[in-house]
PyMOL commands that place a pseudoatom at each C-alpha (Angstrom):
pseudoatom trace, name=CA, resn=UNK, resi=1, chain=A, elem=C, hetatm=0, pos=[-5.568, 60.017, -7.129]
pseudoatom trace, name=CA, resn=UNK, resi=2, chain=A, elem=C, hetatm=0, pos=[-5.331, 56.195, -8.638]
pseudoatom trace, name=CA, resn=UNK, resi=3, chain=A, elem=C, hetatm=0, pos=[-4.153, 53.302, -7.383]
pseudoatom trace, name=CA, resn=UNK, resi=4, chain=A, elem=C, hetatm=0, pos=[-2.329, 51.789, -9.778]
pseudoatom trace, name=CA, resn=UNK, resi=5, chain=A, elem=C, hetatm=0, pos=[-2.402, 48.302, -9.903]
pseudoatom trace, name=CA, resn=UNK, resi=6, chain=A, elem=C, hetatm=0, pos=[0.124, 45.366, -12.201]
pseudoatom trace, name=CA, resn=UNK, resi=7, chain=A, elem=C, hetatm=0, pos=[-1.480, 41.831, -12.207]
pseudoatom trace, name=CA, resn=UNK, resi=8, chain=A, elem=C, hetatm=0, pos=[0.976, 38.983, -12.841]
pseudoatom trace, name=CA, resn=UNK, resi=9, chain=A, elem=C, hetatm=0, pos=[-0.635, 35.084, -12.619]
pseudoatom trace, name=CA, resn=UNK, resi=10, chain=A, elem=C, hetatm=0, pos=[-0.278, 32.409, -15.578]
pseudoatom trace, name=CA, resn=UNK, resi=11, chain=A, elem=C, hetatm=0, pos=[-3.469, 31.400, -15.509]
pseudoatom trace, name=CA, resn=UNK, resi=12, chain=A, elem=C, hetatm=0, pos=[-6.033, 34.069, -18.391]
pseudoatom trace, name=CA, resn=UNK, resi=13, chain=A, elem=C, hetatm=0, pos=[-8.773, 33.204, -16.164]
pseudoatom trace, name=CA, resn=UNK, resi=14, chain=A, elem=C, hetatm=0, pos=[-7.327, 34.436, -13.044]
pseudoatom trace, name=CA, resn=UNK, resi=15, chain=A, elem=C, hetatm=0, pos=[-6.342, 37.347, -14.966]
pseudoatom trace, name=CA, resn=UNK, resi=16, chain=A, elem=C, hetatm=0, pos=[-9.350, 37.982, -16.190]
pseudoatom trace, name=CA, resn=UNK, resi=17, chain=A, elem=C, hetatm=0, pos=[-10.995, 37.773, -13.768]
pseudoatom trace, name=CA, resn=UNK, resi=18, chain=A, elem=C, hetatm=0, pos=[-9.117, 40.211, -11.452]
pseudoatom trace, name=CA, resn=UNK, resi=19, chain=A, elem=C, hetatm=0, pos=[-9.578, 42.536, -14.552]
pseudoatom trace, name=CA, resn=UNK, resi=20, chain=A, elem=C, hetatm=0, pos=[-13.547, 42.639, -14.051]
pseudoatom trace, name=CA, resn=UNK, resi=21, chain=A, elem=C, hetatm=0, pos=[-13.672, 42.645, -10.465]
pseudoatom trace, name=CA, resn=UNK, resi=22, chain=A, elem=C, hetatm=0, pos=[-11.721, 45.800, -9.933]
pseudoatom trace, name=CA, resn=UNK, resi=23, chain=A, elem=C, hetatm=0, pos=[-12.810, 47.284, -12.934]
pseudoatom trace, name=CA, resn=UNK, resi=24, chain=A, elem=C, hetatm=0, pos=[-15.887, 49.119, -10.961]
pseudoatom trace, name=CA, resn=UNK, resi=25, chain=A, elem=C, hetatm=0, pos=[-13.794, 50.907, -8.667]
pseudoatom trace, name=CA, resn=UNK, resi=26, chain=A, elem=C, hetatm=0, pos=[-12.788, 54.338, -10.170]
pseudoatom trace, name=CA, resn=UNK, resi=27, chain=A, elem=C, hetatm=0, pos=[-9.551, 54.460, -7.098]
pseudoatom trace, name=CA, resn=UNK, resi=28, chain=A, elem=C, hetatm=0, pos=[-7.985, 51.987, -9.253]
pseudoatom trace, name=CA, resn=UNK, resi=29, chain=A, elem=C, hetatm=0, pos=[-6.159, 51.765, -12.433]
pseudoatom trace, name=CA, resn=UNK, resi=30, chain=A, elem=C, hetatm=0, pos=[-4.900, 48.438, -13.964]
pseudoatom trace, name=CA, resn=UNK, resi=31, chain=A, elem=C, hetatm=0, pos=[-1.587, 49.751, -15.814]
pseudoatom trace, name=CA, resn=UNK, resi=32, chain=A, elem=C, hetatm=0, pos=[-1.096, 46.247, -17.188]
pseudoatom trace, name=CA, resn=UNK, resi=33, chain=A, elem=C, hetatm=0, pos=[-1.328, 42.315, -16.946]
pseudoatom trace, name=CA, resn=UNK, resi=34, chain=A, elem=C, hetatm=0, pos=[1.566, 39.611, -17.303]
pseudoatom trace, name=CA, resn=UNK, resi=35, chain=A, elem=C, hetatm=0, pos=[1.705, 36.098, -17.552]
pseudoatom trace, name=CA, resn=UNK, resi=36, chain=A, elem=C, hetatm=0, pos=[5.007, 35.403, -16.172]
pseudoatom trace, name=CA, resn=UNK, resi=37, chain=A, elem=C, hetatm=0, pos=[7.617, 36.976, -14.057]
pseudoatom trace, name=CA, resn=UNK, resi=38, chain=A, elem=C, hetatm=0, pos=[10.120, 38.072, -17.032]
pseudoatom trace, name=CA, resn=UNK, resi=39, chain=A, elem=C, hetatm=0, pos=[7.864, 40.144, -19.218]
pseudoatom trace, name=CA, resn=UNK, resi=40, chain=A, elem=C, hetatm=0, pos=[6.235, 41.735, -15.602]
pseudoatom trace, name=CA, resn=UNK, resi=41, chain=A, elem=C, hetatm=0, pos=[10.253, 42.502, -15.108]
pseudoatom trace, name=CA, resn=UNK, resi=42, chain=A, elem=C, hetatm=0, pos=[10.433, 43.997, -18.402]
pseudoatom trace, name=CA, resn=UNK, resi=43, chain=A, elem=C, hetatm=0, pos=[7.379, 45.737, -17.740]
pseudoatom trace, name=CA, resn=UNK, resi=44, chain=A, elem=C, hetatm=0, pos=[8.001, 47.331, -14.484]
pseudoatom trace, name=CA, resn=UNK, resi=45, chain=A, elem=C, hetatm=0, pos=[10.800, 48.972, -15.270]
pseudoatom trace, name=CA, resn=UNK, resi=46, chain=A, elem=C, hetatm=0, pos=[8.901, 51.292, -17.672]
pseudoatom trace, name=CA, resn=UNK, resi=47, chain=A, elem=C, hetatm=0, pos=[5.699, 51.340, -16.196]
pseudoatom trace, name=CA, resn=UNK, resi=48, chain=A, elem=C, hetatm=0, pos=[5.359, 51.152, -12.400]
pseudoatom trace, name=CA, resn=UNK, resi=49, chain=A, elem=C, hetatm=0, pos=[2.657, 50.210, -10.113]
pseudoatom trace, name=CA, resn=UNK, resi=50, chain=A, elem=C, hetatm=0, pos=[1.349, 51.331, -7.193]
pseudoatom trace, name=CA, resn=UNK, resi=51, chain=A, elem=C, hetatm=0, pos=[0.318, 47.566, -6.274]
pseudoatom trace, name=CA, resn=UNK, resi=52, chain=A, elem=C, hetatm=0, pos=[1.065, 44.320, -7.567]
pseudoatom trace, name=CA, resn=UNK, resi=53, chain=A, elem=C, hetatm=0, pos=[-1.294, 41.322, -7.321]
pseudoatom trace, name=CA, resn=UNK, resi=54, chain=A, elem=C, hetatm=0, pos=[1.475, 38.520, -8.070]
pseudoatom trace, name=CA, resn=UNK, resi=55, chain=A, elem=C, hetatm=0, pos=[1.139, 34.489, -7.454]
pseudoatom trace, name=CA, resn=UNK, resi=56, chain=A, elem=C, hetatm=0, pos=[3.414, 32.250, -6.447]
pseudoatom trace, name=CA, resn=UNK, resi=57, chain=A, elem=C, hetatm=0, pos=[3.680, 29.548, -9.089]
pseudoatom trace, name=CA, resn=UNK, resi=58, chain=A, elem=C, hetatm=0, pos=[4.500, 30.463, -12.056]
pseudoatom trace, name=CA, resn=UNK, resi=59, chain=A, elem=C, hetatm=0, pos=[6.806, 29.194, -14.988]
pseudoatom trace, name=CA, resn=UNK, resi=60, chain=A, elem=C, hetatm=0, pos=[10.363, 30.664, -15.579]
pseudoatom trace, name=CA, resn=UNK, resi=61, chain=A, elem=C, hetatm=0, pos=[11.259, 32.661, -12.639]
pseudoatom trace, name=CA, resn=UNK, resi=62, chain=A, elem=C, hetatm=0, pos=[8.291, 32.089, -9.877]
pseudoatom trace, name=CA, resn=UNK, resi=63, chain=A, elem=C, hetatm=0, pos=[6.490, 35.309, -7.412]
pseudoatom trace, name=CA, resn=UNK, resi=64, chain=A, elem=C, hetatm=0, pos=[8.704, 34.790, -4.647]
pseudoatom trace, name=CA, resn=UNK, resi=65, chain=A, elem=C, hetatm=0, pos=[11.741, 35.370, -6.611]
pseudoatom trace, name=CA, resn=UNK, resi=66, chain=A, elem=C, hetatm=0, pos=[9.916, 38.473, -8.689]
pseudoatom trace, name=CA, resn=UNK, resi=67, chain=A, elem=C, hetatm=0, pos=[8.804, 39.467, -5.421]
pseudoatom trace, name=CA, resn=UNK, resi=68, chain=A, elem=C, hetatm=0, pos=[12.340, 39.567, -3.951]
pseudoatom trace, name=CA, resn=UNK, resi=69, chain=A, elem=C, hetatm=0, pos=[14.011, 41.267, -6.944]
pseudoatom trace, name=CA, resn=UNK, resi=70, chain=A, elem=C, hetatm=0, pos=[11.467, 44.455, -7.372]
pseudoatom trace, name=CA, resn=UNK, resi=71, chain=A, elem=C, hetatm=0, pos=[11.103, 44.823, -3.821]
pseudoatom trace, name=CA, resn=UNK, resi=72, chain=A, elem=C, hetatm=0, pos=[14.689, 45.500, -4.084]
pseudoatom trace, name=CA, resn=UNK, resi=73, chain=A, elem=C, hetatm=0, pos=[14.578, 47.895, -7.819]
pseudoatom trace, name=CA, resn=UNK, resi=74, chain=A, elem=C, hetatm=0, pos=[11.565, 49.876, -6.086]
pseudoatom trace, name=CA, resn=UNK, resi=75, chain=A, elem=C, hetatm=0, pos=[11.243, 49.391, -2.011]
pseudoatom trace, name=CA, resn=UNK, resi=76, chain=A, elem=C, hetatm=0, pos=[8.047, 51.774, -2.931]
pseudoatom trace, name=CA, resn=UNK, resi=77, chain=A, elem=C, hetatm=0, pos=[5.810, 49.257, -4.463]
pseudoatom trace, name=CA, resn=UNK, resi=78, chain=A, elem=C, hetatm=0, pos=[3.184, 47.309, -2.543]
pseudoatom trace, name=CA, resn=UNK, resi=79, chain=A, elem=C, hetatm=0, pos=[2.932, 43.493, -3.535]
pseudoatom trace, name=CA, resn=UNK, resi=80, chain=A, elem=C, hetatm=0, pos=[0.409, 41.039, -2.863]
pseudoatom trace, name=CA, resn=UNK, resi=81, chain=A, elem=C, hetatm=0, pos=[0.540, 37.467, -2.707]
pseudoatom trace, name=CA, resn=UNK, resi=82, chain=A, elem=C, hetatm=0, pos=[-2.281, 36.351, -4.739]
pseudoatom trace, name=CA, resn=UNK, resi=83, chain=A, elem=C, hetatm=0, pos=[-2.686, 32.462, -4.665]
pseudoatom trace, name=CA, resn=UNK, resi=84, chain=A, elem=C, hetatm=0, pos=[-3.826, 29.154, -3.121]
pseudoatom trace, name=CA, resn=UNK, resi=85, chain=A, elem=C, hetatm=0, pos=[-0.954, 28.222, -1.195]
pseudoatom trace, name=CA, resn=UNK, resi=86, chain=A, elem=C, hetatm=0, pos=[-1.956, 28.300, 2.531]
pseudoatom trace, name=CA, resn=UNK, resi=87, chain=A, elem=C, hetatm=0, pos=[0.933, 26.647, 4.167]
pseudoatom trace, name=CA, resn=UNK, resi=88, chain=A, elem=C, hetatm=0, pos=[2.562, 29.059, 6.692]
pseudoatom trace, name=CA, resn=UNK, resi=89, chain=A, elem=C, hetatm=0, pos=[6.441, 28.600, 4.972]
pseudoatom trace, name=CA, resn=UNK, resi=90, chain=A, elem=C, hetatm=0, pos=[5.139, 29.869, 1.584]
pseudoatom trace, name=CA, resn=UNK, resi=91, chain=A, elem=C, hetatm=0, pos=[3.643, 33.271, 3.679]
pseudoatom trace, name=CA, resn=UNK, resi=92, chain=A, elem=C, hetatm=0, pos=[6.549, 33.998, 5.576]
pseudoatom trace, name=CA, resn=UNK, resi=93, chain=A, elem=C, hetatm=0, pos=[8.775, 33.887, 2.815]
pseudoatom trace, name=CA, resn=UNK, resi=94, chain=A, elem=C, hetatm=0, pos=[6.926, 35.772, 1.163]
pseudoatom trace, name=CA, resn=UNK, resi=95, chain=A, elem=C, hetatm=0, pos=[6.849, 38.729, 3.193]
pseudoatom trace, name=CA, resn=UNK, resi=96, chain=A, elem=C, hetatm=0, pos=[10.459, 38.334, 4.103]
pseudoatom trace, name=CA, resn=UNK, resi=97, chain=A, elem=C, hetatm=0, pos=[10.950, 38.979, 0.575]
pseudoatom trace, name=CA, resn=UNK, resi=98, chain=A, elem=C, hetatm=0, pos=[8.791, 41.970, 1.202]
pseudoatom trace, name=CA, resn=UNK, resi=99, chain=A, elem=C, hetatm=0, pos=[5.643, 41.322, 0.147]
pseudoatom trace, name=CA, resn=UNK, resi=100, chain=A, elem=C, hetatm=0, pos=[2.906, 43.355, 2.129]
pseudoatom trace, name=CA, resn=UNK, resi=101, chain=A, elem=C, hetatm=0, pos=[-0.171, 41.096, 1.438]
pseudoatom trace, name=CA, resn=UNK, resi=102, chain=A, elem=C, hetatm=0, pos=[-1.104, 37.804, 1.097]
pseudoatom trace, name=CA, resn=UNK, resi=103, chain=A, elem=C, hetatm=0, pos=[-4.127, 36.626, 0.043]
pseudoatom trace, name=CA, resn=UNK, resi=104, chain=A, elem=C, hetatm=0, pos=[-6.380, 33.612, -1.264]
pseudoatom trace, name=CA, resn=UNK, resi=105, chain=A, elem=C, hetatm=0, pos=[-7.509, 32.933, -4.488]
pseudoatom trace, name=CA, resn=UNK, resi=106, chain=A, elem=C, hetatm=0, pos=[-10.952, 32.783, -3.328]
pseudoatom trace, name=CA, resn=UNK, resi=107, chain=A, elem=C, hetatm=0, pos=[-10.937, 36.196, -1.559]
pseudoatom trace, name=CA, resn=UNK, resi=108, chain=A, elem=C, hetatm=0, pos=[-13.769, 38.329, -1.705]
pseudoatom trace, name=CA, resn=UNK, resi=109, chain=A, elem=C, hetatm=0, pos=[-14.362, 41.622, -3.828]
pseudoatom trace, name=CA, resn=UNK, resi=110, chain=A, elem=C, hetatm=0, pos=[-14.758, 43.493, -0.897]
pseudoatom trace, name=CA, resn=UNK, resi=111, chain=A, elem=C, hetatm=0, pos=[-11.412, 41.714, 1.279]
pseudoatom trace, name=CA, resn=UNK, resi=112, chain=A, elem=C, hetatm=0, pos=[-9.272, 42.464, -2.402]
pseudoatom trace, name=CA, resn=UNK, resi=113, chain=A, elem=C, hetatm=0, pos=[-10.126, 46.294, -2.729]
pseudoatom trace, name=CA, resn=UNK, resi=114, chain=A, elem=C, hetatm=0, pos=[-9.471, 46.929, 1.124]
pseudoatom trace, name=CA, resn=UNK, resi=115, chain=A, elem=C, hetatm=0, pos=[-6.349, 45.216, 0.851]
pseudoatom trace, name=CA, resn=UNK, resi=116, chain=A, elem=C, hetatm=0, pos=[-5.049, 46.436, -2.199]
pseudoatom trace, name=CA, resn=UNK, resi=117, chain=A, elem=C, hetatm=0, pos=[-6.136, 50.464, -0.385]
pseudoatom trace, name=CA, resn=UNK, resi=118, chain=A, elem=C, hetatm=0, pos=[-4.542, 49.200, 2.976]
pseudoatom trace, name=CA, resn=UNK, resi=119, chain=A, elem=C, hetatm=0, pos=[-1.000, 48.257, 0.973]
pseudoatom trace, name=CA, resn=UNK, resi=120, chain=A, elem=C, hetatm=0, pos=[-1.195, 50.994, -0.616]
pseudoatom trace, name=CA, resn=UNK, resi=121, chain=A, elem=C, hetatm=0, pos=[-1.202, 53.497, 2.794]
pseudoatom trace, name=CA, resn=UNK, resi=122, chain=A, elem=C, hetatm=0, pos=[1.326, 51.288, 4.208]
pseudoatom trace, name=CA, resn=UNK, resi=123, chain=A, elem=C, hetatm=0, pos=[-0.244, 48.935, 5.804]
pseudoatom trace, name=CA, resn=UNK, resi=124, chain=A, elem=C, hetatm=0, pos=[0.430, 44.838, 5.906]
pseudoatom trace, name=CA, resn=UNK, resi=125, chain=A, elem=C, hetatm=0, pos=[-2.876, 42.896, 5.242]
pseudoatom trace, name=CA, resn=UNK, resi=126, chain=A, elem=C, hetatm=0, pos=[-2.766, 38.984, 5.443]
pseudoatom trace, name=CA, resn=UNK, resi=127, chain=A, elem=C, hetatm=0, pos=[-6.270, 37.068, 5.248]
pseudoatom trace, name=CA, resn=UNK, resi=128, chain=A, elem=C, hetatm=0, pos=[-7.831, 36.206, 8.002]
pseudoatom trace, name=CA, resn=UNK, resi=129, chain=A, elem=C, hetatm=0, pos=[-7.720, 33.123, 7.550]
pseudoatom trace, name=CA, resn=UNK, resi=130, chain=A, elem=C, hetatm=0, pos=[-4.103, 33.318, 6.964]
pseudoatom trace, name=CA, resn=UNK, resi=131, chain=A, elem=C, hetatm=0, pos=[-3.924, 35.275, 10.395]
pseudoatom trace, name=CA, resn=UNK, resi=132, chain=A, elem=C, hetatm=0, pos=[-5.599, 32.388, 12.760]
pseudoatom trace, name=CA, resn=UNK, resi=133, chain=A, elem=C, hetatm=0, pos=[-3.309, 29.661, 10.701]
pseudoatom trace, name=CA, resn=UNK, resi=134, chain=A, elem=C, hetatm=0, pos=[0.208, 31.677, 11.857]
pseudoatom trace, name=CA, resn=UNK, resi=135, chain=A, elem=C, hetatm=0, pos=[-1.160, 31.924, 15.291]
pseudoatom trace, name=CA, resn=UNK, resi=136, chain=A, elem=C, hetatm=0, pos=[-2.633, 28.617, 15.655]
pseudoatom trace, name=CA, resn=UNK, resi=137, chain=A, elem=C, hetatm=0, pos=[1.268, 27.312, 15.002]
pseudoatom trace, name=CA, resn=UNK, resi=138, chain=A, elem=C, hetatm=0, pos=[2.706, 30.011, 17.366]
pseudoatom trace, name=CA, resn=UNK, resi=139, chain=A, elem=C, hetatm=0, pos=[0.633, 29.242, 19.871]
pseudoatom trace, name=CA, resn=UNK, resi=140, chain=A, elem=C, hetatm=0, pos=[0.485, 25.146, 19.124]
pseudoatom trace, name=CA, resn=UNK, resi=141, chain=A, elem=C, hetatm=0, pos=[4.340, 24.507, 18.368]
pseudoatom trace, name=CA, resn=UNK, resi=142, chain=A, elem=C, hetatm=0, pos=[3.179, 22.163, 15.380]
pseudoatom trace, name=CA, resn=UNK, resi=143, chain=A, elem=C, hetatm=0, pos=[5.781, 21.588, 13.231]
pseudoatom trace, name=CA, resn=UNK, resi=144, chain=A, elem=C, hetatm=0, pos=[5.336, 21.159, 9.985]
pseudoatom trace, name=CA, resn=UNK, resi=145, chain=A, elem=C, hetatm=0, pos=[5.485, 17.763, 8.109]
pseudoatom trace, name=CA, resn=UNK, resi=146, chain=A, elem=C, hetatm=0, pos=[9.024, 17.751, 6.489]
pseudoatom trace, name=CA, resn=UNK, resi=147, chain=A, elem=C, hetatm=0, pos=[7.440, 14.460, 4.331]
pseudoatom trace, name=CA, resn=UNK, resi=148, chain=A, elem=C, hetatm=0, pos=[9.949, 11.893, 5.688]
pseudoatom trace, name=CA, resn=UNK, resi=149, chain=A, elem=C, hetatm=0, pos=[12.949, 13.442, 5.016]
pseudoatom trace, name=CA, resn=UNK, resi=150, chain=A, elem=C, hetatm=0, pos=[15.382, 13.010, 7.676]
pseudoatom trace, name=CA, resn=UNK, resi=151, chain=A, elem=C, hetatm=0, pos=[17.077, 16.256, 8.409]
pseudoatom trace, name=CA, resn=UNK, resi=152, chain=A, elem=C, hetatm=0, pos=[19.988, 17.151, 11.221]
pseudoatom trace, name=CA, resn=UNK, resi=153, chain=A, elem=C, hetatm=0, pos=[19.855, 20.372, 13.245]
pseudoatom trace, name=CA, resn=UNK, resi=154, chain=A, elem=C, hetatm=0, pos=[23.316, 21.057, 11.297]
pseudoatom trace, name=CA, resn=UNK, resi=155, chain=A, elem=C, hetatm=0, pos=[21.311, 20.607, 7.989]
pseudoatom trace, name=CA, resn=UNK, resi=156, chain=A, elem=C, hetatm=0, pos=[18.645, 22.575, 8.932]
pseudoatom trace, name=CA, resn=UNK, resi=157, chain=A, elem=C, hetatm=0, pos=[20.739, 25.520, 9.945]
pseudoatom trace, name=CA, resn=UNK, resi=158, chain=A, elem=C, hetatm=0, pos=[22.985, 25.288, 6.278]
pseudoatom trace, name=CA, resn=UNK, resi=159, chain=A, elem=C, hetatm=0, pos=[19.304, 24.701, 4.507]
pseudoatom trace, name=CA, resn=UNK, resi=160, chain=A, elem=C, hetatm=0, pos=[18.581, 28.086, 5.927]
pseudoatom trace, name=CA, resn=UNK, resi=161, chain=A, elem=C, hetatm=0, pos=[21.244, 30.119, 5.118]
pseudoatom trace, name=CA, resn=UNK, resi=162, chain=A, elem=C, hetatm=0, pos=[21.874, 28.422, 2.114]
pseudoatom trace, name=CA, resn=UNK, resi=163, chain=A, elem=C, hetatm=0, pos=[17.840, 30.306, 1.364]
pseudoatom trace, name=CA, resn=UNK, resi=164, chain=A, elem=C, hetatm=0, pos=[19.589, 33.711, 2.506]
pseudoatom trace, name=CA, resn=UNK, resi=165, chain=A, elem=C, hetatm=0, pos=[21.709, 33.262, -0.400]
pseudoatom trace, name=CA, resn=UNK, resi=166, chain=A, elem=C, hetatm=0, pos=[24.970, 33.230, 1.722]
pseudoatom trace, name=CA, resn=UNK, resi=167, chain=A, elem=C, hetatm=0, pos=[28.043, 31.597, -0.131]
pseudoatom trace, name=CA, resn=UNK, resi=168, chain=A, elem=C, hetatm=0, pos=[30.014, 28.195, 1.373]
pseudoatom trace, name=CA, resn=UNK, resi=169, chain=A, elem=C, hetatm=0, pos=[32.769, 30.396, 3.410]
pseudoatom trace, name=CA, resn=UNK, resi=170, chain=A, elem=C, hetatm=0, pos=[29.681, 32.394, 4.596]
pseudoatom trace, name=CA, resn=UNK, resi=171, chain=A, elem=C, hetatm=0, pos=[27.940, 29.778, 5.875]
pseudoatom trace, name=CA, resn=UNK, resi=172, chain=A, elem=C, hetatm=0, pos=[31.214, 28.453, 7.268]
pseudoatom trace, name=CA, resn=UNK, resi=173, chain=A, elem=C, hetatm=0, pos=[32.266, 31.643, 8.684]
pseudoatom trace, name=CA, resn=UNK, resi=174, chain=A, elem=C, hetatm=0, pos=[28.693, 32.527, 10.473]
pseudoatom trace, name=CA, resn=UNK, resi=175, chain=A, elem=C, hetatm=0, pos=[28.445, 28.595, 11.799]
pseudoatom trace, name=CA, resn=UNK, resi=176, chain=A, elem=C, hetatm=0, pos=[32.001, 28.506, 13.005]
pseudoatom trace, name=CA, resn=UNK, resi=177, chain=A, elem=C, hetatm=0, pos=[32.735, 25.490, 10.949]
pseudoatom trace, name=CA, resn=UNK, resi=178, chain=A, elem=C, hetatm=0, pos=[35.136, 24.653, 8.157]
pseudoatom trace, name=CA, resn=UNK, resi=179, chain=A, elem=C, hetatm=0, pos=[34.183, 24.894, 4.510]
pseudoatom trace, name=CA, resn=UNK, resi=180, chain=A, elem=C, hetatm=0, pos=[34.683, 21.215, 3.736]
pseudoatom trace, name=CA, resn=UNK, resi=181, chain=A, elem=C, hetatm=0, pos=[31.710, 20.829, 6.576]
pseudoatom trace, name=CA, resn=UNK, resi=182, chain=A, elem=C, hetatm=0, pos=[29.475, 23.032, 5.154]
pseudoatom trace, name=CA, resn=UNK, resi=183, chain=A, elem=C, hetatm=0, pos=[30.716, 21.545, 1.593]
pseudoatom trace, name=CA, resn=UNK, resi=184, chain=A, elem=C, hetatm=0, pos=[29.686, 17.692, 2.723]
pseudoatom trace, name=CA, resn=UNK, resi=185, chain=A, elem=C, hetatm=0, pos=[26.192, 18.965, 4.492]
pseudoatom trace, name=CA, resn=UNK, resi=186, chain=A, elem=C, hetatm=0, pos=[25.358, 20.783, 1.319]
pseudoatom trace, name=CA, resn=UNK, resi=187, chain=A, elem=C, hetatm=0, pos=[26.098, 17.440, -0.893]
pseudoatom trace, name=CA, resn=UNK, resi=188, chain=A, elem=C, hetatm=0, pos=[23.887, 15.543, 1.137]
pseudoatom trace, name=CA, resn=UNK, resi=189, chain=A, elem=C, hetatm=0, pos=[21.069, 17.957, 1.157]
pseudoatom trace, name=CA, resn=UNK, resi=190, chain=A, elem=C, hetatm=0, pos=[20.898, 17.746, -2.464]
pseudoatom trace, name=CA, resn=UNK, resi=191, chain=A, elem=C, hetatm=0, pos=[20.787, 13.633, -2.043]
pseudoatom trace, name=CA, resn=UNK, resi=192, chain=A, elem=C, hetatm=0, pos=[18.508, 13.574, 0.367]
pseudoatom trace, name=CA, resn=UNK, resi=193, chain=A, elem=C, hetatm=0, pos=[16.276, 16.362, -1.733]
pseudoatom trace, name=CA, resn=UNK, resi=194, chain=A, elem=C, hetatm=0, pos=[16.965, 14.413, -5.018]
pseudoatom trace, name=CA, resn=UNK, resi=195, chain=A, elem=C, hetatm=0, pos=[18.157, 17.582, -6.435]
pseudoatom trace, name=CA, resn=UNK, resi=196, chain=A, elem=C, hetatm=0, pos=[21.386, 18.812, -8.805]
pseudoatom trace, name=CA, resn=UNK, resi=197, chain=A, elem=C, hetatm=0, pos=[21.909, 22.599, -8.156]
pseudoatom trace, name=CA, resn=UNK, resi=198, chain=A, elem=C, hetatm=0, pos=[20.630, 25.413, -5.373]
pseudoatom trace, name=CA, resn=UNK, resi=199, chain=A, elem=C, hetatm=0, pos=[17.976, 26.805, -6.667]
pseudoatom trace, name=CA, resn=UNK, resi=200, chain=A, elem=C, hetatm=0, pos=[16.374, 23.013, -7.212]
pseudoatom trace, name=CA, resn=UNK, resi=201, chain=A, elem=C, hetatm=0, pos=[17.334, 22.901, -3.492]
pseudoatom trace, name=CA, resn=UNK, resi=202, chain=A, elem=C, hetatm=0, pos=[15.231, 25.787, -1.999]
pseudoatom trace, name=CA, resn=UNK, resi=203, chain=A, elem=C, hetatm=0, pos=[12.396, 24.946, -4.322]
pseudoatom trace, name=CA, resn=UNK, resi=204, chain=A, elem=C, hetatm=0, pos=[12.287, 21.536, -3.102]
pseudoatom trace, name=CA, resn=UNK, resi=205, chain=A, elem=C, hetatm=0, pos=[12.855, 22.514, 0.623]
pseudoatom trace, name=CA, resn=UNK, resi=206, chain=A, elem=C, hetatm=0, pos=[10.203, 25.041, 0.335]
pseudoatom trace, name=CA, resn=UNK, resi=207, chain=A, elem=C, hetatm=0, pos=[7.623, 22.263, -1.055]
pseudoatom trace, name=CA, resn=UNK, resi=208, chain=A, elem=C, hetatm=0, pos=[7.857, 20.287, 1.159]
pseudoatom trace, name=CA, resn=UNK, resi=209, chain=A, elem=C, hetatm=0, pos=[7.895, 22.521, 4.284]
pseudoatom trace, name=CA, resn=UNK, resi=210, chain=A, elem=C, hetatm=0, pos=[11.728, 22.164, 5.564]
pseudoatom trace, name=CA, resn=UNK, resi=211, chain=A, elem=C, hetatm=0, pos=[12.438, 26.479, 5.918]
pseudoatom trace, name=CA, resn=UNK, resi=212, chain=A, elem=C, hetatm=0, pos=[11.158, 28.176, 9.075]
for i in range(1, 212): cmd.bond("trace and resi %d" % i, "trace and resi %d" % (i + 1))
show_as sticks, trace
zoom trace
């Protein structure tokens, strides 16, 4: 039986060459490529993978979002975080979207079919060194850099849930705190962030390291 395997990335090259690297292994079946997260929507829907190989950056609606939203049409498929981001924020939100993989652009042939078979049986496969980076800042404590942006506990806390997608009286309701609070913390994250609406906020708070 195949693996079937969707690749979505931006970049031809990256496509490409994904294309000829698995193309040797006769467990695996590229259904189809996309460029960006809408037509791999479209796509899905009608043709479903086993596997997904998906980055992260990507124009229009990014892999963490496309992540989130098939993970959620089809908890069956397997995705992979393909991509150069190493910072630990960018791989835990990724698998709290439900991603089962993550893994480097510069992987080997031999690290990308074992992952894409482990996925596949159920299994969560991060790079190693993805791995020794998570524990390092378990065992360490270091916090990441929030690049000079002043941030309260309070803030912190709304930034969060804010992330979770939870409305104002939500937020209000789970902090214990009135909705003009959360209302005033939520203006000045967006000052302080230089941003106008929510999703510009989590973007920007994800950049730049500020989500646990």
């Amino acid at each position: 039986m195949k693996i079937k395997v969707a690749i979505v990335d931006d970049h031809v090259m990256v496509i490409n060459g994904l294309t000829t690297m698995l193309a040797p292994y006769p467990q695996i079946e590229i259904v189809f490529t996309a460029r960006d997260g809408e037509t791999f929507l479209d796509e899905v829907a009608v043709n479903p993978p086993d596997v997904l190989l998906l980055d992260i950056q990507m124009p229009g609606i990014d892999g963490m979002e496309v992540c989130k939203r098939v993970r959620k049409q089809d908890d069956q498929l397997r995705v992979i975080a393909l991509t150069n981001f190493t910072e630990s924020h960018y791989i835990k939100q990724m698998l709290r979207n439900g991603a089962s993989g993550y893994l480097l652009k510069n992987t080997d042939e031999e690290t990308l079919i074992d992952a894409i078979e482990k996925v596949y049986m159920g299994q969560q496969y991060l790079d190693e060194s993805i791995k020794h980076s998570l524990l390092n800042e378990i065992i360490t404590g270091q916090k990441r850099s929030t690049n000079g942006i002043p941030l309260t506990r309070r803030e912190k806390e709304i930034l969060q849930l804010i992330t979770e997608e939870l409305t104002n009286q939500e937020i209000a309701d789970k902090l214990y705190i009135s909705l003009r609070t959360v209302e005033t913390h939520r203006l000045n994250l967006t000052q302080k962030l230089a941003v106008k609406n929510t999703a510009g906020l989590v973007k920007e708070a994800m950049k730049r390291g500020l989500l646990e």
